[in-house]
N, C-alpha and C positions, 0 to 999 in steps of 0.2 A: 140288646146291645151289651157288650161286654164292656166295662168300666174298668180301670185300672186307675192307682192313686200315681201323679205327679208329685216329684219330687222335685224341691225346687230350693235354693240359697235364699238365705235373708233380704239378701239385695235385690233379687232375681224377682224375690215375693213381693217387697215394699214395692218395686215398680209396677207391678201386672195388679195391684191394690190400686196405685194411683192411678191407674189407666184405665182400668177398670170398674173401680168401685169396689168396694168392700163387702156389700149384702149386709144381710137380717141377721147373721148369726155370731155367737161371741165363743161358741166351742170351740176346741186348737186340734189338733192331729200332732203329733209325732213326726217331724220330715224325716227321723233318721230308721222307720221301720216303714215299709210299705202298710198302709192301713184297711181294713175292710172294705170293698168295691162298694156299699152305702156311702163310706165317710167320704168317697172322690165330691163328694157335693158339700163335704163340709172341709173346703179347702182350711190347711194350717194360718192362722192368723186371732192377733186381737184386736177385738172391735169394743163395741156399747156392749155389758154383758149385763144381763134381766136374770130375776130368778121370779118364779111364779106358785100357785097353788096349784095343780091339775086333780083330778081325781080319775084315778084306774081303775080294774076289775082285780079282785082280789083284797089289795091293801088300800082303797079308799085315797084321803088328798094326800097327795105326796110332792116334793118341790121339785122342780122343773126349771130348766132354762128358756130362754124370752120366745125360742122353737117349739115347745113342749117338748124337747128331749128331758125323761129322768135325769137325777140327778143320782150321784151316790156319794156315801163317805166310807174310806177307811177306817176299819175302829181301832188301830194301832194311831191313828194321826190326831187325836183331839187336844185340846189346848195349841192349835195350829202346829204342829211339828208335820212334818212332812216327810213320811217315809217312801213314798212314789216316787220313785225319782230315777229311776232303770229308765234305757229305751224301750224296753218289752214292757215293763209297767205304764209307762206314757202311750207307748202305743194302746194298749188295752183299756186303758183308761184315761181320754185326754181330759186332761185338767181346764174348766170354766176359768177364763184369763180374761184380766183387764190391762190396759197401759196404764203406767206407775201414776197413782197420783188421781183415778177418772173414778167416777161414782158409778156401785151398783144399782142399776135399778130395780127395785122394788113391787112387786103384783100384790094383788088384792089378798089376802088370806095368810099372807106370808107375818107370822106373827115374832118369830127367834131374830135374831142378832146377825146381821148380813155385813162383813166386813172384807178382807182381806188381807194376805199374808204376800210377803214378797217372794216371786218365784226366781226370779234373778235380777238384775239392775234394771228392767225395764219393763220387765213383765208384775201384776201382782194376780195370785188367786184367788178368786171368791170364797169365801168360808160361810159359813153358817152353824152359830151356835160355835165356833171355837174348830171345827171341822172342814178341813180344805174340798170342798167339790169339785167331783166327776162326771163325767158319761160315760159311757160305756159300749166300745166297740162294738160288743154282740147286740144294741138296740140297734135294728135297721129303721126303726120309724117313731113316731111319739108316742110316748106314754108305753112304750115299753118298757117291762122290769125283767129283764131278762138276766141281768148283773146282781138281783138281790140275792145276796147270801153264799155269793161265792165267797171261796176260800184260795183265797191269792196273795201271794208279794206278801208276806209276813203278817195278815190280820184276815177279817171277813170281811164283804163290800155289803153297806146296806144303803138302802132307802132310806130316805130324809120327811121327818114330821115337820109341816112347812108349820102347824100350830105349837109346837116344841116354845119353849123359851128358856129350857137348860141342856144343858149334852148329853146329860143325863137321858133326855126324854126326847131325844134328837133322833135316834136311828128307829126304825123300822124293824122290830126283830118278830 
């Protein structure tokens, strides 16, 4: 079956949410760039957003969202500044979103500093350690680290040490 993402208005969204249901997951898509035929199941919206420990092949625990999708940071973005902020960078890397004001939840392992930063008057973003969280277009399934160490949008994307407890010792290099 061939997938193709929906685009759809704020309005258009909030209603097919309420009528709907919301689902498990708290990742966002980009409505204003068509997104990879995977994310068509991670419709655009913010929900309850989780961050977790998982452990992968390669780089061992790394943090994750309440799906098991990787997470990533920017390393030009620490002390919460936010340089993502392109449709093509949003597309590629949706940004872990909560509504203003609502608690991340927390998994087992996850030891660094789980906060967030405002993304516009309604939205805010999870950070970690001072670092706004991503996923990453190119994971089509969990626990893929497909985005570690790219070189994009004005910095490199790394994986996240969910045992970190400075920024220092936050990225995955």
């Amino acid at each position: 079956m061939n997938l193709k993402p929906i685009i759809m208005s704020g309005a258009v969204l909030a209603a097919a949410v309420a009528a709907f249901g919301a689902g498990p997951l708290a990742a966002t898509t980009s409505a204003a760039a068509p997104a990879p035929s995977h994310q068509s199941s991670r419709v655009p919206r913010v929900l309850t957003a989780g961050v977790q420990a998982i452990t992968v092949k390669t780089y061992g625990s790394v943090l994750a969202d309440r799906s098991g999708f990787t997470l990533y940071l920017l390393s030009t973005e620490a002390g919460s500044k936010l340089h993502c902020t392109s449709k093509a960078c949003l597309a590629s890397w949706p940004p872990l979103l909560v509504s203003k004001g609502q608690k991340v939840g927390i998994g087992a392992g996850v030891k660094g500093k789980v906060s967030t930063v405002a993304r516009s008057s309604t939205t805010e973003q999870v950070t970690f350690n001072g670092y706004p969280v991503y996923t990453f277009a190119g994971d089509s399934g969990k626990a893929q680290t497909n985005g570690e160490k790219v070189v994009a949008f004005g910095g490199t994307w790394y994986l996240l040490r969910p045992s970190a407890t400075t920024a220092g010792t936050t990225p995955i290099k």
